[in-house]
C-alpha positions as CSV (number, residue, x, y, z in Angstrom):
1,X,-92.5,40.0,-0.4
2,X,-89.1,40.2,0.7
3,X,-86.8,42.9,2.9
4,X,-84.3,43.8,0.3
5,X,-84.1,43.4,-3.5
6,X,-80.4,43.5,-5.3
7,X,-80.2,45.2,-8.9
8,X,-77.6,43.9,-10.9
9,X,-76.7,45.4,-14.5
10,X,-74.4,44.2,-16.7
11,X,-73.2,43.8,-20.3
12,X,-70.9,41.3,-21.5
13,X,-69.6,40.7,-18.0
14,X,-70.5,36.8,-17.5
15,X,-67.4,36.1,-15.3
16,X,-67.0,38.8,-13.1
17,X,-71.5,38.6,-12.7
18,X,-70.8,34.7,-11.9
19,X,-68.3,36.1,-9.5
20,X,-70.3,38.7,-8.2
21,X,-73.5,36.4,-7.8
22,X,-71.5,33.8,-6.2
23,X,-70.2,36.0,-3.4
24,X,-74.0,37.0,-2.5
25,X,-74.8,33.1,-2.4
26,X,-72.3,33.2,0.5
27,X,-74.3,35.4,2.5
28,X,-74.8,34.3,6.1
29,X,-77.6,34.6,8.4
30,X,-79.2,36.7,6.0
31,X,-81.8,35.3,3.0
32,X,-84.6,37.5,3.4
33,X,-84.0,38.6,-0.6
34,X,-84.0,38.8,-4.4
35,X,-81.9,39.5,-6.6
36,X,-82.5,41.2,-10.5
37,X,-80.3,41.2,-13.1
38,X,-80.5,43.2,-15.8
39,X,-78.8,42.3,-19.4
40,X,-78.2,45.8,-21.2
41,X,-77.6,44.7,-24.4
42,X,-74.8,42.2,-23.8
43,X,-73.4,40.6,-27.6
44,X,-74.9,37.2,-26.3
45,X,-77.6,37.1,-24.8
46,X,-77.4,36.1,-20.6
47,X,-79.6,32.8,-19.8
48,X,-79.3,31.0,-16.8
49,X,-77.2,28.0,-18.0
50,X,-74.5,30.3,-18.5
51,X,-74.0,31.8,-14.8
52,X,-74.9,27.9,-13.2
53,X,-78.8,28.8,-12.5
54,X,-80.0,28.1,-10.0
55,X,-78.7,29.6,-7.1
56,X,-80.8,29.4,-3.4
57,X,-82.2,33.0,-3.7
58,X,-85.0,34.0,-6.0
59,X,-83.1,35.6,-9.5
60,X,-84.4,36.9,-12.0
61,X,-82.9,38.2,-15.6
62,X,-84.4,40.6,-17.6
63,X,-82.9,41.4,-21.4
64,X,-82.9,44.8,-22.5
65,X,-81.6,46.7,-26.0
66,X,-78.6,48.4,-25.0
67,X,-79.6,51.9,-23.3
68,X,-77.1,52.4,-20.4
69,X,-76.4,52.2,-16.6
70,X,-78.9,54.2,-15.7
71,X,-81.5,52.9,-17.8
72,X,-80.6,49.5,-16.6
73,X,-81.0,50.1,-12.9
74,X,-84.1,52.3,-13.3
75,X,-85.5,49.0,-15.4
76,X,-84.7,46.3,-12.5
77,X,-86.1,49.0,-10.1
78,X,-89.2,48.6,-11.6
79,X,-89.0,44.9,-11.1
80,X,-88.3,44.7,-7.4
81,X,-90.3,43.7,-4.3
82,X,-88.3,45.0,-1.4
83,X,-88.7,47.6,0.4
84,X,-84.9,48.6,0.3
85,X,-83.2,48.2,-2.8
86,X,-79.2,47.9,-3.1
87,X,-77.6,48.6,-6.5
88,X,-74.7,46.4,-6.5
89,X,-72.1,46.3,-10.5
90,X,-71.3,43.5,-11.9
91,X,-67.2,43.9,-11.2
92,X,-67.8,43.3,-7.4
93,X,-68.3,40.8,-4.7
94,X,-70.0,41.3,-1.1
95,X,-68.2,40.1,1.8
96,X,-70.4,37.1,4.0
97,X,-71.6,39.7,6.3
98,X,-72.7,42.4,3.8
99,X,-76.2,41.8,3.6
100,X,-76.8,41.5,7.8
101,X,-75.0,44.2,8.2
102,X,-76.5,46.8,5.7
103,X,-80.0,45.3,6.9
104,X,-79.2,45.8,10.5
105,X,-77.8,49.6,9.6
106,X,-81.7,50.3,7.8
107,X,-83.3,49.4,10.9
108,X,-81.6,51.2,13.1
109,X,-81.7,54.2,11.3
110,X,-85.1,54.6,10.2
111,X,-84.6,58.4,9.2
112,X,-82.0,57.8,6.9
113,X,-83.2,57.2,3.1
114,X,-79.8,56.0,1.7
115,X,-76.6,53.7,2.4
116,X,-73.4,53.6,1.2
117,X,-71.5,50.4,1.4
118,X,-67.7,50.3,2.7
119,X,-65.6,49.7,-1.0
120,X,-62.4,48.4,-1.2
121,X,-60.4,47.3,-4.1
122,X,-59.5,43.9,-5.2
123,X,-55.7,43.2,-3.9
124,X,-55.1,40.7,-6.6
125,X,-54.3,42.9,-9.0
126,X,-52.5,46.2,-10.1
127,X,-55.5,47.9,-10.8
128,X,-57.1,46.4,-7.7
129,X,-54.5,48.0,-5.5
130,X,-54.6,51.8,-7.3
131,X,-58.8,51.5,-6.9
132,X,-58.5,50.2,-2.8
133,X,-56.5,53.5,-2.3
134,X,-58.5,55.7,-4.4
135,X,-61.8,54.6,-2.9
136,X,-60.4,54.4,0.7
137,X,-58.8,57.3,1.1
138,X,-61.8,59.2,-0.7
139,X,-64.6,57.8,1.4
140,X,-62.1,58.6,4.6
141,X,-62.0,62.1,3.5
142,X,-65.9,62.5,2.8
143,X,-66.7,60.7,5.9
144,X,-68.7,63.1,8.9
145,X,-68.7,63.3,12.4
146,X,-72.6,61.9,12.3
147,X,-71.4,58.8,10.2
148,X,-73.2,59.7,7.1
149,X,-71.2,60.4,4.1
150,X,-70.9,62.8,1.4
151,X,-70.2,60.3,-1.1
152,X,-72.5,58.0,-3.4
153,X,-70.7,55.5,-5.2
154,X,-73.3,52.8,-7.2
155,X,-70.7,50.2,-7.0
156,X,-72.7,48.9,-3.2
157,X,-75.4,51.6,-3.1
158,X,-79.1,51.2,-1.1
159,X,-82.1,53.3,-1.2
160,X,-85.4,52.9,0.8
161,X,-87.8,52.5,-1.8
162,X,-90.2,55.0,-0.1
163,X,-87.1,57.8,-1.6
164,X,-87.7,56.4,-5.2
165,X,-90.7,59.0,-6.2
166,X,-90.6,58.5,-10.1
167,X,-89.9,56.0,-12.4
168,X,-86.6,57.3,-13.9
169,X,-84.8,57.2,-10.4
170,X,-81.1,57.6,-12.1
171,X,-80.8,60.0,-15.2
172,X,-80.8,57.7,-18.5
173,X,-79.2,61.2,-20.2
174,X,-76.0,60.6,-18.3
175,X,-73.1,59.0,-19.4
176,X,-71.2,58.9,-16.5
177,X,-71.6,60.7,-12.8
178,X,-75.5,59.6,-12.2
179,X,-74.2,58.5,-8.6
180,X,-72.9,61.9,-8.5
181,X,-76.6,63.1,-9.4
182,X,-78.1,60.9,-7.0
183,X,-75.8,62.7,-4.4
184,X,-77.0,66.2,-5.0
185,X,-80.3,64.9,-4.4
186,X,-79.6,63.6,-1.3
187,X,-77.7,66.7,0.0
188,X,-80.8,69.0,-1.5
189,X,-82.4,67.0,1.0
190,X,-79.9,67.6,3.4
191,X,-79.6,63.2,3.7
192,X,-76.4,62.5,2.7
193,X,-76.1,58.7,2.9
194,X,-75.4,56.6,6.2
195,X,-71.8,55.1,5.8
196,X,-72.0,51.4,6.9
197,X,-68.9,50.6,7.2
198,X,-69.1,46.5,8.1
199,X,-71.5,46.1,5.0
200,X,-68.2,45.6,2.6
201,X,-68.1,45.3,-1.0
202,X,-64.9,44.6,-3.1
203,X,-64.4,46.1,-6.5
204,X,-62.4,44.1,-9.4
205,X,-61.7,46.5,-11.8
206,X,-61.0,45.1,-15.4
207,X,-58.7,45.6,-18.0
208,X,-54.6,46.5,-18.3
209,X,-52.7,49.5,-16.0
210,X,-51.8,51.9,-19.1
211,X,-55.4,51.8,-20.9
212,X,-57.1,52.2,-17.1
213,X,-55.1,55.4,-16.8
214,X,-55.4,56.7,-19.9
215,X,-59.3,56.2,-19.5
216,X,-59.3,58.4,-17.3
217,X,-59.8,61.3,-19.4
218,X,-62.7,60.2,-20.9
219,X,-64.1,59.7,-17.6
220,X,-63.3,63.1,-16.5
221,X,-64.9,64.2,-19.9
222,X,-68.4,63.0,-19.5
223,X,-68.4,63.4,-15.8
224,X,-68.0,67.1,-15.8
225,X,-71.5,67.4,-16.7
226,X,-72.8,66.3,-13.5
227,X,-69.4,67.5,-11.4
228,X,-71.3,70.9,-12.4
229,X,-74.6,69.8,-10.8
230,X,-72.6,68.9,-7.8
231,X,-71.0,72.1,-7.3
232,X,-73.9,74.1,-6.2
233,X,-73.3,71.7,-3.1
234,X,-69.8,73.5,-2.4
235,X,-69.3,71.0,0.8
236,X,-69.0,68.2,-0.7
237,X,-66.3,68.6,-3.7
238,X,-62.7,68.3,-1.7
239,X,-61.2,71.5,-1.1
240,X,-57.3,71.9,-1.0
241,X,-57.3,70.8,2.5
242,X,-59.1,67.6,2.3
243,X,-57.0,66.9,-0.8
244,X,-53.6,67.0,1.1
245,X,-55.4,64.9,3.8
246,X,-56.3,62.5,1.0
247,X,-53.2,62.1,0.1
248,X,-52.2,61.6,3.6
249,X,-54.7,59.0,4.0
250,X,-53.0,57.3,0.8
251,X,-50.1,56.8,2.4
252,X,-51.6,55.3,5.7
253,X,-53.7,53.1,3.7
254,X,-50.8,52.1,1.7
255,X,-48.7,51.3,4.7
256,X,-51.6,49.4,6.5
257,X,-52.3,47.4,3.9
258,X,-49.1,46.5,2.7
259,X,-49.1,48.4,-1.2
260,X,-46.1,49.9,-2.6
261,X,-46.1,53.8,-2.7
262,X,-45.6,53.5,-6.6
263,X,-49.1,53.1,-6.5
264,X,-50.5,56.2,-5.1
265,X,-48.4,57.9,-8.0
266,X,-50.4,56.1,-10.7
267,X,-53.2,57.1,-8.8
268,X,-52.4,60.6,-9.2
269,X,-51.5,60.0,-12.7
270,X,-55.0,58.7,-13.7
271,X,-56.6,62.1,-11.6
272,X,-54.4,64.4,-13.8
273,X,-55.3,62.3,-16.8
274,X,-59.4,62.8,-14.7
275,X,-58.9,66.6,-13.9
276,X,-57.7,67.0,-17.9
277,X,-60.6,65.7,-19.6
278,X,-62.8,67.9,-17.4
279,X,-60.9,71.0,-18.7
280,X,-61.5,69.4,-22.1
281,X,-65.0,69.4,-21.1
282,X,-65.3,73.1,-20.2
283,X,-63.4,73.6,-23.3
284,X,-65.1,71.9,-26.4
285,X,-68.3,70.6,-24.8
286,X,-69.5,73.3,-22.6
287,X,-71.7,74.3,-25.0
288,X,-74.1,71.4,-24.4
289,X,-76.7,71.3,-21.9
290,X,-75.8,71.0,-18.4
291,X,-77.7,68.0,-17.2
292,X,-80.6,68.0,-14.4
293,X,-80.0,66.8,-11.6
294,X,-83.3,65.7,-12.0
């Protein structure tokens, strides 16, 4: 038995998963885990010669036909022996400390089911810098006095397991939001999770600047769905206020950490080119069901 279980998935992302497990074999003064990974389908198969097996933690691959996300982290969470599970995507590395740190936050806060790892963006790259000033300045905004957070992002995400109370924990009929659906669950409960803001997790998003943007749309698209669940939780979607202050924050961020200001304009680009496939949504595809939030 171990304290905490990790549940990777991943399609043909052998790299950035190498990456990704390397940086939890870094992890000091914390070994007390597992780690499952889950291979959705990928176009060649994932064995363990291919990401340098073995590694000093217990790891685990399980194939699957391609089903999804959701499907895949509902699979590994079947497989896993901890009694907190984090959900961590293949496109990021934890910093040394991560693991201590989120581990030290669950025992202290025994009331609290859920914790949201502190993101940033990879500063390597163009893409890196737009994500580390969308995902700062959006968990700055959603961040409350009580240091919980309204905010679930799957990218670095832990659960007790005692919250998991059925076996499809994240909705397979989602094809994008299910963090956003885990959220309204947590804020029916009136739990939204604790922010942990020394547990840090990096995200390296893939790909070129113009495709990322474009993108966008169909993420907005097939996130409106479960954006609807969300609103019946009116305090959590940024009002106009919170989005000035976001903004705001954009430009502290971007001054802290060095970016150029160009890059908060391609950040709004790619939320226009968000906000347009969710009118697109409400549009053409309102018509389908509006998914459960389960």
């Amino acid at each position: 038995m171990v304290s905490l279980s990790l549940v990777i998935p991943v399609r043909n992302r052998i790299d950035p998963l190498k990456r990704c497990l390397d940086s939890i074999a870094q992890s000091r003064r914390f070994s007390d885990f597992e780690v499952i990974v889950v291979d959705d389908g990928s176009r060649e198969p994932l064995c363990p010669n291919k990401i340098d097996f073995p590694y000093s933690f217990p790891l685990k691959i399980i194939r699957q036909k391609p089903q999804g996300v959701s499907a895949a982290r509902n699979r590994g969470l079947q497989e896993t022996h901890g009694h907190t599970v984090l959900f961590v995507d293949s496109d990021c590395t934890l910093h040394y400390d991560c693991l201590k740190n989120l581990m030290s936050a669950v025992e202290s806060y025994p009331q609290d089911p859920a914790f949201q790892c502190r993101l940033r963006g990879n500063f390597s790259t163009p893409l890196g810098r737009m994500d580390h000033l969308r995902i700062s300045a959006v968990q700055n905004c959603l961040l409350n006095h009580d240091g919980r957070i309204n905010y679930v992002n799957t990218t670095a995400f832990a659960v007790r397991k005692s919250l998991v109370k059925k076996k499809e924990f994240f909705n397979p009929k989602a094809q994008r939001g299910e963090d956003t659906l885990i959220l309204a669950q947590l804020m029916k409960m009136q739990k939204p999770p604790r922010h942990v803001a020394n547990a840090v997790a990096s995200h390296w998003p893939q790909g070129n600047l113009l495709p990322y943007i474009i993108k966008h749309f169909a993420i907005g698209y097939h996130d409106q769905p479960s954006h609807r669940v969300l609103s019946r939780c009116p305090q959590v979607l940024l009002n106009r206020s919170q989005k000035r202050k976001m903004l705001r924050q954009m430009l502290k961020i971007a001054q802290a950490d060095n970016i150029p200001t160009r890059y908060i304009t391609l950040v709004l680009l790619a939320y226009s080119f968000e906000l347009g496939g969710r009118q697109a949504y409400d549009l053409f595809g309102a018509k389908q069901k509006v998914i459960s939030d389960m």
